[in-house]
C-alpha positions as CSV (number, residue, x, y, z in Angstrom):
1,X,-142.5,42.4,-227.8
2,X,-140.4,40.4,-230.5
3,X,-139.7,41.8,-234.0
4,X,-138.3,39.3,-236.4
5,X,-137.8,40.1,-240.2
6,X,-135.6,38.3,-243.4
7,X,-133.7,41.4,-243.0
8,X,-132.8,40.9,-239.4
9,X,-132.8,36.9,-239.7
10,X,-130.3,37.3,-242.5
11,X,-128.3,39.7,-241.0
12,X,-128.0,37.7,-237.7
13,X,-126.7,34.2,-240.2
14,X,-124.2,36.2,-241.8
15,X,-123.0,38.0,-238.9
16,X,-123.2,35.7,-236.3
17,X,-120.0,35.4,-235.6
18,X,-119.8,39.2,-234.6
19,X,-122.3,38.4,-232.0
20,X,-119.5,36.8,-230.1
21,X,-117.3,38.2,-227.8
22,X,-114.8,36.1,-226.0
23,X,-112.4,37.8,-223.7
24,X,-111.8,41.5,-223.6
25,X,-108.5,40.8,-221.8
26,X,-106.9,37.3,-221.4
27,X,-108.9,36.5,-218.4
28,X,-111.8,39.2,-218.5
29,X,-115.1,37.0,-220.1
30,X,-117.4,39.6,-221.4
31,X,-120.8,39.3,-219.6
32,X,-123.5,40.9,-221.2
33,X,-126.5,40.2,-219.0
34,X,-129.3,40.9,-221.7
35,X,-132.2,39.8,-220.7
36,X,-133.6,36.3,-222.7
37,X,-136.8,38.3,-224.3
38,X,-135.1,41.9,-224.6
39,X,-135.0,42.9,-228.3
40,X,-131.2,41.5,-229.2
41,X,-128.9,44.5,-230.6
42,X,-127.6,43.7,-233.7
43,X,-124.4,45.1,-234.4
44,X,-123.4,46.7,-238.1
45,X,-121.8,44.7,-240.1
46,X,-118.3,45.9,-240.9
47,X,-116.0,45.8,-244.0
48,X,-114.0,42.3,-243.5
49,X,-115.7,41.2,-240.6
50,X,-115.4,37.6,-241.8
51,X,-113.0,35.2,-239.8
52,X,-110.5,32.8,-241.6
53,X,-111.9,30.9,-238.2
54,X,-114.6,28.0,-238.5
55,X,-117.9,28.8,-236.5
56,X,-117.9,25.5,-234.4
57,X,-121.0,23.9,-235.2
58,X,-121.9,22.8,-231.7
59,X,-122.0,26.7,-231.0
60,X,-124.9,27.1,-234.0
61,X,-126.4,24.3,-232.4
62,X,-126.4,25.6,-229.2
63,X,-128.1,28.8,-230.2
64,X,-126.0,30.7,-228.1
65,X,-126.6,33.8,-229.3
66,X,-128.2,37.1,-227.6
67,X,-128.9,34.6,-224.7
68,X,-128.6,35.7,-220.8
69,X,-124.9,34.3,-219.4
70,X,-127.0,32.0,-216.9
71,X,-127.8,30.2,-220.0
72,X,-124.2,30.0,-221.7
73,X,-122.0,28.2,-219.8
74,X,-118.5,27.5,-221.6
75,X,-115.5,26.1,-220.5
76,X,-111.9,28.2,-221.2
77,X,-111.2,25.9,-223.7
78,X,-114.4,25.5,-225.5
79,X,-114.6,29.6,-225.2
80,X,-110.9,29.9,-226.6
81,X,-112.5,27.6,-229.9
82,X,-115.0,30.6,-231.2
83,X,-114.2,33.0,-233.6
84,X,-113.8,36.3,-231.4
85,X,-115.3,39.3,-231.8
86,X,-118.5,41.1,-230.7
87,X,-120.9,40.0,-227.7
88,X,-121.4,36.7,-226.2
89,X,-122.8,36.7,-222.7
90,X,-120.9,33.9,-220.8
91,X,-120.4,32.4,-217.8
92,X,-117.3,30.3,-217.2
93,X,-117.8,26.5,-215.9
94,X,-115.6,23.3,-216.0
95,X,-116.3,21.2,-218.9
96,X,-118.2,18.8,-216.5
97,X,-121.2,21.8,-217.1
98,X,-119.9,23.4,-220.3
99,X,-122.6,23.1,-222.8
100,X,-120.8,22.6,-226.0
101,X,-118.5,19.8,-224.7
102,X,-121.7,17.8,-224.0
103,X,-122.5,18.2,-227.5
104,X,-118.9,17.5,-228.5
105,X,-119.9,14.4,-226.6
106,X,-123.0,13.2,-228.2
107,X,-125.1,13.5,-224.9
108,X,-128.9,13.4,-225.5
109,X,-129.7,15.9,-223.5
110,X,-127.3,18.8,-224.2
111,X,-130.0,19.5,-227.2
112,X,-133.3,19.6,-224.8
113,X,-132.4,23.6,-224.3
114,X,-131.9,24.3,-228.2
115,X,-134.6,22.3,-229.1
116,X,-137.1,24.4,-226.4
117,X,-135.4,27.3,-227.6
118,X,-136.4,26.4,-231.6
119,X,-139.5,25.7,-230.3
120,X,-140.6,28.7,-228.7
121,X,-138.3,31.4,-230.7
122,X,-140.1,29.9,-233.8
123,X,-143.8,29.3,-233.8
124,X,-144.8,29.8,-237.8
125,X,-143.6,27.7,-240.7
126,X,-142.2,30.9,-242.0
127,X,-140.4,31.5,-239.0
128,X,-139.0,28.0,-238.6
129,X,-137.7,28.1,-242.4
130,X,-135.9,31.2,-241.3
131,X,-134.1,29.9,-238.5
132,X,-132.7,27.0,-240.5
133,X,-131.4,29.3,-243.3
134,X,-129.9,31.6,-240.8
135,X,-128.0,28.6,-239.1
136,X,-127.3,27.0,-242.2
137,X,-125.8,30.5,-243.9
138,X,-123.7,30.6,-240.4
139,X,-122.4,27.2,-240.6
140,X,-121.3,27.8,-244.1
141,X,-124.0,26.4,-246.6
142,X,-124.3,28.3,-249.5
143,X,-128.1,29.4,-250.9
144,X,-128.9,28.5,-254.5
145,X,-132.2,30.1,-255.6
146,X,-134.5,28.9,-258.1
147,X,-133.9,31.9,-260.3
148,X,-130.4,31.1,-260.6
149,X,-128.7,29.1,-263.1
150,X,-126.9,26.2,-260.9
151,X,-125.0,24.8,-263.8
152,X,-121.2,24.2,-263.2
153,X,-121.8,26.2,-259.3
154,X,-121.5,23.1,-257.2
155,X,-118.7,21.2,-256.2
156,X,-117.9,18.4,-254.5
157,X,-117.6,19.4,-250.8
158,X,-119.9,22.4,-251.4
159,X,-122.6,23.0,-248.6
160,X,-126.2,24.2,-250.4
161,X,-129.4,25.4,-249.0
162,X,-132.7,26.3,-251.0
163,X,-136.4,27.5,-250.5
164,X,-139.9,27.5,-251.8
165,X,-142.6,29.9,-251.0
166,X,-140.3,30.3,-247.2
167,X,-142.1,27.4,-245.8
168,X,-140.0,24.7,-247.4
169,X,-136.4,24.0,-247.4
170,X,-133.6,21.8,-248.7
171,X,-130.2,21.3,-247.7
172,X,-127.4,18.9,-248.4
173,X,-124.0,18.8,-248.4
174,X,-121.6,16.7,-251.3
175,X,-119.0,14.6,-250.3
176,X,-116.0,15.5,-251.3
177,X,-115.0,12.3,-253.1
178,X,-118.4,12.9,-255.0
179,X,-118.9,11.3,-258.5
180,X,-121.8,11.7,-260.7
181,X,-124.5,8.8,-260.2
182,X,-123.2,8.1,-256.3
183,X,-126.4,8.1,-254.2
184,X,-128.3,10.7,-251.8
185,X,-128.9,9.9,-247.8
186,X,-132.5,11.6,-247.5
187,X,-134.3,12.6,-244.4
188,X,-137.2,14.5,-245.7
189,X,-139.8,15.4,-243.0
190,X,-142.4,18.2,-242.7
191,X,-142.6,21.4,-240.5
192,X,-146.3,23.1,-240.7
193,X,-148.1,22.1,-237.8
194,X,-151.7,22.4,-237.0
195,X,-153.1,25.7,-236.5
196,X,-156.0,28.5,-236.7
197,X,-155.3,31.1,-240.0
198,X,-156.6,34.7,-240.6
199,X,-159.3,34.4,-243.1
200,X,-159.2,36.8,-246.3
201,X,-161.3,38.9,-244.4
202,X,-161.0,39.0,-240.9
203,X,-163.0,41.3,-239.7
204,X,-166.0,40.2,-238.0
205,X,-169.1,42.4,-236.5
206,X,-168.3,43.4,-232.9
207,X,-170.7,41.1,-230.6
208,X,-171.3,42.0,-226.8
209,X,-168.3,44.5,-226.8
210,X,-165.6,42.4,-228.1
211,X,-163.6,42.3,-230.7
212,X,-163.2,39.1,-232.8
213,X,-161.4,37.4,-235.2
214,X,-162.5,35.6,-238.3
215,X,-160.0,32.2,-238.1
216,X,-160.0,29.2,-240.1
217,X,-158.8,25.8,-239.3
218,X,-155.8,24.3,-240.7
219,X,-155.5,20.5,-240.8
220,X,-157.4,19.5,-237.5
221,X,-156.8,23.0,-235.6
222,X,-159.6,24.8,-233.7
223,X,-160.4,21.5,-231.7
224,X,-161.1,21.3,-227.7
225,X,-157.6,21.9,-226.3
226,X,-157.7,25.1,-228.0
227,X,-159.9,26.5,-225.2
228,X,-159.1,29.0,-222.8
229,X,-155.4,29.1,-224.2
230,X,-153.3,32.2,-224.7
231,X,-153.0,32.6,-228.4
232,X,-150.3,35.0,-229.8
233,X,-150.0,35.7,-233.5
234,X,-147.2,35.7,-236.4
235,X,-146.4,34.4,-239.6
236,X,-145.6,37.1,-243.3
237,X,-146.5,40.2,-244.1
238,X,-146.6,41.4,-248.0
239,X,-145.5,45.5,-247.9
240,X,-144.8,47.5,-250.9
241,X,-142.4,50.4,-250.0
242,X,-144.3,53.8,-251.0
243,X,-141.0,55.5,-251.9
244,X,-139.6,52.6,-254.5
245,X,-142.7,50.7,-255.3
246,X,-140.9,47.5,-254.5
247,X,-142.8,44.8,-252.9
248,X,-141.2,42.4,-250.2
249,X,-142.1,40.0,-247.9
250,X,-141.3,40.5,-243.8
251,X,-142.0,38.2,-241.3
252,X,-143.4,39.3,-237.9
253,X,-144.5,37.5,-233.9
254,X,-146.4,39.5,-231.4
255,X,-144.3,38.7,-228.2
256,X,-147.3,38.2,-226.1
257,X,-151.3,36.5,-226.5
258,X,-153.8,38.6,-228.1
259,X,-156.6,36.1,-228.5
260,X,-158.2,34.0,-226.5
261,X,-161.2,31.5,-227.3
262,X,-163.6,31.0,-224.0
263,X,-165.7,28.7,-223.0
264,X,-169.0,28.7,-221.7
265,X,-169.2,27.8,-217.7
266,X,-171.0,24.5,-217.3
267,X,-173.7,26.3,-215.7
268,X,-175.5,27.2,-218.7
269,X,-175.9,23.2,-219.6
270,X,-173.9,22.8,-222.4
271,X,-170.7,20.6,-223.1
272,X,-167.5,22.5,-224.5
273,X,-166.0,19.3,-225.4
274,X,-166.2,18.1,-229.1
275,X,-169.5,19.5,-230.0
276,X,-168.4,23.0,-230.5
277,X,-169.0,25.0,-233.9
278,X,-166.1,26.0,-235.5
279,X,-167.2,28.9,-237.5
280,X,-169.9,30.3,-234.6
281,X,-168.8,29.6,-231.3
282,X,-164.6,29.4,-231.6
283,X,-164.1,33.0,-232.8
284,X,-161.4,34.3,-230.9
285,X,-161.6,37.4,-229.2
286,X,-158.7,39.9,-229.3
287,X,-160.0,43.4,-227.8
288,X,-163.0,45.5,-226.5
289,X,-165.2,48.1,-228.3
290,X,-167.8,49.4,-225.8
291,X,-168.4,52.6,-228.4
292,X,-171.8,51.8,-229.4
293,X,-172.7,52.6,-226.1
294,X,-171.5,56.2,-226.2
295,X,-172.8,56.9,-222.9
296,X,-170.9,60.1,-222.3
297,X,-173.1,61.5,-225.5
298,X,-176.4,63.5,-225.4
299,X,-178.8,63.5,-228.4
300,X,-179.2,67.5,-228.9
301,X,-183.0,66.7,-230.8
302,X,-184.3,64.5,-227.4
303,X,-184.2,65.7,-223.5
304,X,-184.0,62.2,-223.0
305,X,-180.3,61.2,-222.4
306,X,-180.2,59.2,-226.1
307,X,-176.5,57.3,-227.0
308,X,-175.0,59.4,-229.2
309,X,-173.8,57.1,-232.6
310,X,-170.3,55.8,-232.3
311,X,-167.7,57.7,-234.3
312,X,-166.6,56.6,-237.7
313,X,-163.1,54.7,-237.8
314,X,-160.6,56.6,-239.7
315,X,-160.2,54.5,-243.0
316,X,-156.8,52.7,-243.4
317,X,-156.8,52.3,-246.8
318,X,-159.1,52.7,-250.1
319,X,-162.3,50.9,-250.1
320,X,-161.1,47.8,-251.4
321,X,-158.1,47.5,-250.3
322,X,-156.7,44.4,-247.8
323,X,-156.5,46.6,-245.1
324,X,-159.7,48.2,-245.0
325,X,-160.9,44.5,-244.8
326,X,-159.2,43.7,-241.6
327,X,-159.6,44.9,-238.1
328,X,-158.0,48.8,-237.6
329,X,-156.1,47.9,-234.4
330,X,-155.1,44.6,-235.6
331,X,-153.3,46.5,-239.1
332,X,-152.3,49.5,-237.1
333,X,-150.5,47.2,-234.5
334,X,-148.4,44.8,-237.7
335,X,-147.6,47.6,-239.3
336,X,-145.9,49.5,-235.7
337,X,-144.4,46.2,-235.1
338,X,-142.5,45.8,-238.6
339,X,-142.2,49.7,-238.7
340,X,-143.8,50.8,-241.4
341,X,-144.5,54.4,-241.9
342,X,-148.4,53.8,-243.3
343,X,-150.5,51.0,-242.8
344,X,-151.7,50.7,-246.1
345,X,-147.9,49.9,-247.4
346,X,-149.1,45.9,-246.4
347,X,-151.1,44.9,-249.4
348,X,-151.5,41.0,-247.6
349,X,-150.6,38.4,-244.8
350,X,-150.3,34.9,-244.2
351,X,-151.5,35.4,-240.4
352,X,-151.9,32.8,-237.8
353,X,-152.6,32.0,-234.2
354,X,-150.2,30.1,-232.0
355,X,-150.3,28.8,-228.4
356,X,-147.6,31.4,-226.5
357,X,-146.5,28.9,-223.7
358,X,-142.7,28.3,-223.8
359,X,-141.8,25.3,-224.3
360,X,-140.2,23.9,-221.4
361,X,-139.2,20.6,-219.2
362,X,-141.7,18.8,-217.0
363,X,-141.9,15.7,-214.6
364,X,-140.2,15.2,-211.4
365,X,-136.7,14.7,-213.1
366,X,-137.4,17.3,-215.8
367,X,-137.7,13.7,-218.4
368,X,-140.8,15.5,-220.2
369,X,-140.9,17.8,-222.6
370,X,-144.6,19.9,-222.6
371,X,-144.5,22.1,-226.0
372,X,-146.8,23.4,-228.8
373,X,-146.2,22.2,-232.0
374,X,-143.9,19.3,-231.7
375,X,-145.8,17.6,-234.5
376,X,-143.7,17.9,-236.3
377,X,-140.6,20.4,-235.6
378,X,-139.0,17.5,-233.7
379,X,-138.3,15.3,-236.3
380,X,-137.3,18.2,-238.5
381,X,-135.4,20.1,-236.1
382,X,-133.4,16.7,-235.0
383,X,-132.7,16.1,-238.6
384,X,-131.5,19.8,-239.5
385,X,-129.4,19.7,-236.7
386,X,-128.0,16.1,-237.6
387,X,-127.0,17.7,-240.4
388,X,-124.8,20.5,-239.2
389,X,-123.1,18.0,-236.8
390,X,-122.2,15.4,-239.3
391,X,-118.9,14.2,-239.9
392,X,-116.8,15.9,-243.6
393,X,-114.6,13.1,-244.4
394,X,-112.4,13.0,-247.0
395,X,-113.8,9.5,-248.2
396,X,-117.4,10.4,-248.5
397,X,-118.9,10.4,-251.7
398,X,-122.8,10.7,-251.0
399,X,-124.6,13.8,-251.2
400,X,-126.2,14.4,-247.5
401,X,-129.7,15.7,-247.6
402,X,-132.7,16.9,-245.3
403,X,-135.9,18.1,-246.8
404,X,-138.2,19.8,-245.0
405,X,-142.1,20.0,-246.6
406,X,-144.9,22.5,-245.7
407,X,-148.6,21.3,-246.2
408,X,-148.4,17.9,-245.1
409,X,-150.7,18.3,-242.6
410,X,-153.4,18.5,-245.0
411,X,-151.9,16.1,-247.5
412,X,-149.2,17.7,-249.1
413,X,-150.8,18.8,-251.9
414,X,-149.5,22.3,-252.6
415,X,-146.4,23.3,-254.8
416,X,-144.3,23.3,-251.5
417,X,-145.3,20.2,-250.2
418,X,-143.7,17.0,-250.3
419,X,-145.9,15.7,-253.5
420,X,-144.3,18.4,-255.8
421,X,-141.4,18.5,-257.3
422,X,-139.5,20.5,-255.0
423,X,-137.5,17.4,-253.5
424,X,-136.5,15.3,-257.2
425,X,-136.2,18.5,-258.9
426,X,-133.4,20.1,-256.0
427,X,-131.7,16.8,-256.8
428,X,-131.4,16.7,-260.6
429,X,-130.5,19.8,-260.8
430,X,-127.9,19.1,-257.9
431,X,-126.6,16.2,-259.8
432,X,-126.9,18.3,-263.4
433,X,-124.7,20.8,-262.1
434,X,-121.9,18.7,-260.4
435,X,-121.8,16.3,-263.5
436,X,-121.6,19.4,-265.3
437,X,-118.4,20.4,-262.9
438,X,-116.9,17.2,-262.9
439,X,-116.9,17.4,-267.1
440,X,-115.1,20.5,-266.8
441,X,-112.9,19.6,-264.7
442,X,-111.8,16.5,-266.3
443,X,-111.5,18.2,-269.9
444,X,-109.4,21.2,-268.3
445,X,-107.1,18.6,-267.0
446,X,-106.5,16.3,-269.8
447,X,-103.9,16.9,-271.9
448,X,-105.1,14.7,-274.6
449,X,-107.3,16.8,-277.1
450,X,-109.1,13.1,-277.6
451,X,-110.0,12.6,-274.4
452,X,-113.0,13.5,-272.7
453,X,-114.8,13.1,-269.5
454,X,-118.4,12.5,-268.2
455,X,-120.9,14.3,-269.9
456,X,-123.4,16.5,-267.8
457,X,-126.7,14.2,-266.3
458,X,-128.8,12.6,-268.2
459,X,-131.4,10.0,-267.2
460,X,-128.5,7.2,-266.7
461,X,-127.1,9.2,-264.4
462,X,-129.8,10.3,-262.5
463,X,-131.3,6.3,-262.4
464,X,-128.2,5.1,-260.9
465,X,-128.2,8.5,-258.3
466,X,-131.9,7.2,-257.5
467,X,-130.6,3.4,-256.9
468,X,-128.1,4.4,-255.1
469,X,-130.1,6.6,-252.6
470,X,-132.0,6.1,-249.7
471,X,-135.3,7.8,-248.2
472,X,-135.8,8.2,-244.5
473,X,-139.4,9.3,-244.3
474,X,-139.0,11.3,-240.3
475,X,-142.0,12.0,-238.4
476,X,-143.6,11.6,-235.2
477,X,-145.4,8.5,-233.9
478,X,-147.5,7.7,-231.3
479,X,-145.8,6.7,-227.6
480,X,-147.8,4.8,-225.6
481,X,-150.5,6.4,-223.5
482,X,-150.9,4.7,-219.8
483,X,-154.5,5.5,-219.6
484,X,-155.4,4.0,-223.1
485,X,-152.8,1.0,-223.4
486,X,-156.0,-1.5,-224.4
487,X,-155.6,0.7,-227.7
488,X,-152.3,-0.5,-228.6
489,X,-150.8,-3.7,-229.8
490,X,-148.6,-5.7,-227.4
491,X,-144.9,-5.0,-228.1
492,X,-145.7,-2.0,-230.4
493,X,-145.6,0.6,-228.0
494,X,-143.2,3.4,-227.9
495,X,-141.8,4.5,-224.6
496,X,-140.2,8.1,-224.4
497,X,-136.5,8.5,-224.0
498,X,-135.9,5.2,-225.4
499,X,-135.2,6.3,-229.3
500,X,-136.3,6.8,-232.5
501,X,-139.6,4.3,-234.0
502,X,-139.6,2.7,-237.2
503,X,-143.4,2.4,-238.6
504,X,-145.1,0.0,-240.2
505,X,-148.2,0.0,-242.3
506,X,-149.5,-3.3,-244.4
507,X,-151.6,-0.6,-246.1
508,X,-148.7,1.8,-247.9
509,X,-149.6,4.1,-245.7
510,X,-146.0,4.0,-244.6
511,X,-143.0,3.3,-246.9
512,X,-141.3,0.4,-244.0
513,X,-140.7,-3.1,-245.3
514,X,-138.4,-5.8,-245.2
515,X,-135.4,-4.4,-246.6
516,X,-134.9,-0.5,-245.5
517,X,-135.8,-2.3,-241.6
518,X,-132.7,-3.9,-241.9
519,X,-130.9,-1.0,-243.2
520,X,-132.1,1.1,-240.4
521,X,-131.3,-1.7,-237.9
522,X,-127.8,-1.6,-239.2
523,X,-127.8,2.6,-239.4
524,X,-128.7,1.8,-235.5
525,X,-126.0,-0.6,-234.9
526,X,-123.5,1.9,-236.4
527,X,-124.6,5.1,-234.5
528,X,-125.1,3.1,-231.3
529,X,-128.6,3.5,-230.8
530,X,-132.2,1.7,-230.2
531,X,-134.8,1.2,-232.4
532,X,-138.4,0.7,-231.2
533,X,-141.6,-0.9,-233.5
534,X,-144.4,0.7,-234.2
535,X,-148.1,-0.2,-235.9
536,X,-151.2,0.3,-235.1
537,X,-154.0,-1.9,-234.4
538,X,-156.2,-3.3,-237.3
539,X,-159.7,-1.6,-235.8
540,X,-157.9,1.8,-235.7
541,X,-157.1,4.2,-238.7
542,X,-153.3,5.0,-239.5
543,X,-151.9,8.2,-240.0
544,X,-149.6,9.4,-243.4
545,X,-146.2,10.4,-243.9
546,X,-144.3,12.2,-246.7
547,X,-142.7,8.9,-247.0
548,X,-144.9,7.5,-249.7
549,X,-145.4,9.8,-252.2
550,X,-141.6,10.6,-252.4
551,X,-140.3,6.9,-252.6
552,X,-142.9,6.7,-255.6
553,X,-141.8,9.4,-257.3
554,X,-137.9,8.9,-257.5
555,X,-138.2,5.2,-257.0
556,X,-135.7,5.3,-253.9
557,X,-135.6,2.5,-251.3
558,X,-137.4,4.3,-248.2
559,X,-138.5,3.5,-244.1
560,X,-140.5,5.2,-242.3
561,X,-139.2,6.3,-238.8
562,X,-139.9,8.4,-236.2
563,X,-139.5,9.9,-232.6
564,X,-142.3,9.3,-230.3
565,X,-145.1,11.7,-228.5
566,X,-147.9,12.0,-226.9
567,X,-151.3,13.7,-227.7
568,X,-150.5,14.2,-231.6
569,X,-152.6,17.1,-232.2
570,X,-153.1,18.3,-229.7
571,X,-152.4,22.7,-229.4
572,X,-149.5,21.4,-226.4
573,X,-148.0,17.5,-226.8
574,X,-145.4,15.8,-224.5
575,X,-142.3,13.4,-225.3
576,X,-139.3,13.1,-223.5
577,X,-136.4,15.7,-222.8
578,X,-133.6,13.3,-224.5
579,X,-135.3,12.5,-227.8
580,X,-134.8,15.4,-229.5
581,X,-130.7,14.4,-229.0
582,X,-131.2,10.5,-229.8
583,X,-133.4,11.6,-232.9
584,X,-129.8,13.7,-234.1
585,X,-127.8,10.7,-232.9
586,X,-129.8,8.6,-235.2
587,X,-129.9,11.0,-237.8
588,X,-126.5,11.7,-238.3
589,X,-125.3,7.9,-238.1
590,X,-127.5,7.5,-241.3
591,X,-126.0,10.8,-242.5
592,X,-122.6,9.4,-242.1
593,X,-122.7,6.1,-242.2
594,X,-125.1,5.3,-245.1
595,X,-122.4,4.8,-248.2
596,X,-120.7,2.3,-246.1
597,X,-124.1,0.2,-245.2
598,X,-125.1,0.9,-248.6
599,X,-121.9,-0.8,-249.7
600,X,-122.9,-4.4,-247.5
601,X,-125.4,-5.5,-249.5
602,X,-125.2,-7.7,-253.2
């Protein structure tokens, strides 16, 4: 059983560095042996427990936190790099097996383990948005929320993170030889994934003795690999605290399944795969209720042995309310789980199912990854993490930036998805503030009463920020399946472990062309890596990326790119255990290298 809250998410960010505890005597490790899935104990946070120490960023990488020793292995000299204090369960190796050299070292597959670990620790958008804020607020990136006034805040070299609605999220780092109009490196991808929602109402009529959910689809969920599957639940609770009368939002995970969808045996005669009813015959179940039959009962006005009627359900709430509206045991258990002292303190939840299989390596040299919703949290994840491990050099002068959307799975539409104005707006406002900064700065310093520096962005500066930018649209593509290669086209077809896939698309479906090709070449050439080709075949339909709609809108040069998989929507997918690190080798090459590529061409 897992409780995860904002509370408890921030609280881990801003004291993670008190989760670690390096030596309790100069050669005495400590070794916590927690267990991976015990609750972690969060320590209290004490007056100055900051350190004047970096958090290396391989360690937030790594995720090394509240994990069992078995799965920390450090070197003395990596251990000697972290900050000291609290617990970190370790067990001492050479640096041939230490963990964080190999990501000192750029090796693919130190970051199959953290990527498994996202994977499974984070199965909800809401959850995933979390995460990143907590390592972002760890590795020193500073939140800037809408409400706020971000006028004259930023500065070149600052770290930034924001949010909408806690399913999207921006972050970028300015280089510290920033000047207003320099361009923006972009990797914008999206993080919802396909899945089966709570309806308004989820309560349905007990049928047979079970109890059962009332679901709804999202994007293409609730298709025939959801069968038989063990299906947890999580995602954000609204709660209003009785005593204040303040309302808040608190995320939650149930640590094991509670619904499952069954199939019919083929005995009956009919097929389970594709013809299914969505609404009738894929309600999950989650419990039994054999009440009605009250067998232990004796009508008092028959001497026939008569069911006695099933006792009333205590109310939860009001008639009305959301809770009354939703199964008892189902509210009784999310409010036990986030602690509350009444269940009729939640007033509404965004509730979903999720398949509760770890994520985990497969194949006879462990070369596969088999996880749930890797369409697409590996894109996203690989780009987030590029992030945190890319270079801060003095010289750079571009604004780094990944963007992560909700909703594009059913075309993007909503106020947090890529076709609002989350992303342009971030960066005007960005750009407003530092031009803002750097006018201050210059008229503090002149001694000329005369003289005066660049005024605050206007729409010459923000036209020559767009120009100067670049767009790389990340998200999954389609590797080539063995069994169905007659569906591809020769010498477009992905191979796993091989690296990241720019996309094509003669229909704008994808933003690729001529140009941003061979920029993405050169990013390659830069970083070291391969590129592969994708596009599919002229009798077949092509997917959509957020690539489109955000090149049109800020009028950036943009290519669509991404790492490859296999059975896209699928409840479980596949791709290989070293793309998630060649997706952040990529990433962060076009992260670090994009001024001077920018700088080649006329």
């Amino acid at each position: 059983m897992t409780k995860q809250t904002p509370e408890s998410l921030r609280t881990r960010a801003s004291n993670l560095s008190l989760r670690m505890q390096a030596l309790s005597g100069p050669n005495s490790p400590a070794m916590a042996t927690t267990p991976r899935h015990s609750k972690p104990q969060t320590p209290t946070p004490t007056p100055n427990a900051t350190t004047t120490t970096p958090i290396p960023s391989e360690f937030i990488i790594a995720d090394m936190a509240n994990r069992p020793s078995s799965e920390n292995l450090l070197c003395p000299p990596c251990l000697s790099t972290l900050p000291s204090p609290n617990r970190l369960a370790v067990q001492l190796v050479s640096p041939e097996s230490c963990r964080l050299c190999a990501l000192r070292t750029g090796n693919p597959g130190a970051y199959t383990k953290p990527f498994c670990d996202f994977i499974t620790d984070n199965p909800t958008v809401f959850h995933t948005v979390a995460h990143f804020r907590s390592q972002l607020s760890a590795a020193g990136y500073e939140e800037l929320p809408a409400r706020d006034a971000w006028a004259g805040r930023l500065r070149p070299g600052g770290k930034y993170w924001t949010t909408r609605n806690g399913s999207a999220l921006i972050a970028f780092a300015v280089g510290k030889a920033y000047k207003p109009g320099n361009g923006v490196a972009m990797i914008a991808g999206h993080i919802d994934a396909l899945t089966a929602r709570l309806k308004p109402i989820s309560s349905r009529r007990n049928a047979a003795g079970y109890v059962q959910l009332g679901v709804a689809p999202y994007a293409g969920a609730l298709n025939s690999t959801w069968w038989d599957r063990d299906l947890s639940m999580g995602g954000r609770v609204v709660v209003r605290d009785p005593d204040s009368g303040k309302t808040a939002v608190r995320l939650v995970k149930l640590g094991w399944p509670v619904a499952r969808i069954p199939t019919l045996a083929p005995h009956f005669g009919v097929g389970m795969t594709g013809s299914a009813n969505k609404e009738t015959e894929m309600a999950p179940i989650i419990g039994l209720d054999n009440s009605d039959l009250a067998l232990d009962g004796i009508s008092s006005s028959s001497s026939e042995n008569v069911p006695a009627p099933a006792p009333e359900p205590e109310p939860l709430g009001p008639p009305g309310s959301f809770v009354s509206s939703q199964p008892p045991k189902l509210v009784k258990l999310i409010a036990s789980e986030l602690g509350l002292s009444s269940p009729s303190s939640i007033l509404d939840w965004d509730l979903e199912l999720y398949d509760s299989q770890p994520a985990q390596t497969g194949g006879l040299d462990r070369e596969f990854i088999f996880a749930p919703r890797i369409d697409d949290k590996l894109c996203s994840w690989s780009a987030l993490t590029a992030l945190l491990a890319a270079s801060d050099r003095l010289d750079h002068g571009h604004i780094k930036l990944v963007a992560l959307f909700d909703n594009e799975e059913i075309g993007s539409l909503l106020r947090q998805g890529a076709r609002g104005n989350f992303l342009p707006q971030t960066i005007e406002r960005a750009v407003e503030s530092l031009a803002s900064s750097s006018s201050s700065s210059s008229s503090s310093s002149s001694s000329s009463p005369s003289s005066s520096g660049p005024g605050p962005a206007g729409t010459d500066t923000m036209a020559r920020t767009y120009a100067s930018s670049f767009l790389l649209s990340a998200d999954v593509t389609h590797a080539g399946n063995p069994n169905f290669l007659s569906r591809y086209l020769d010498a477009h077809i992905p191979r796993l472990n091989v690296g990241l896939t720019v996309c094509a698309d003669s229909n704008g479906h994808m933003t690729t062309d001529a140009v941003s090709t061979a920029i993405l070449r050169r990013v390659a050439h830069r970083a070291g890596c391969r590129l592969q080709v994708f596009q599919i075949r002229n009798d077949s339909r092509s997917g959509g990326t957020v690539g489109p709609m955000l090149s049109s809108a800020m009028g950036v040069r943009a290519a669509d790119a991404g790492l490859p998989q296999l059975s896209m929507h699928s409840i479980r997918a596949t791709t290989g255990s070293l793309d998630p690190g060649l997706g952040v080798k990529f990433f962060r090459g076009f992260l670090d290298h994009w001024e001077e590529i920018d700088a080649e061409w006329q």
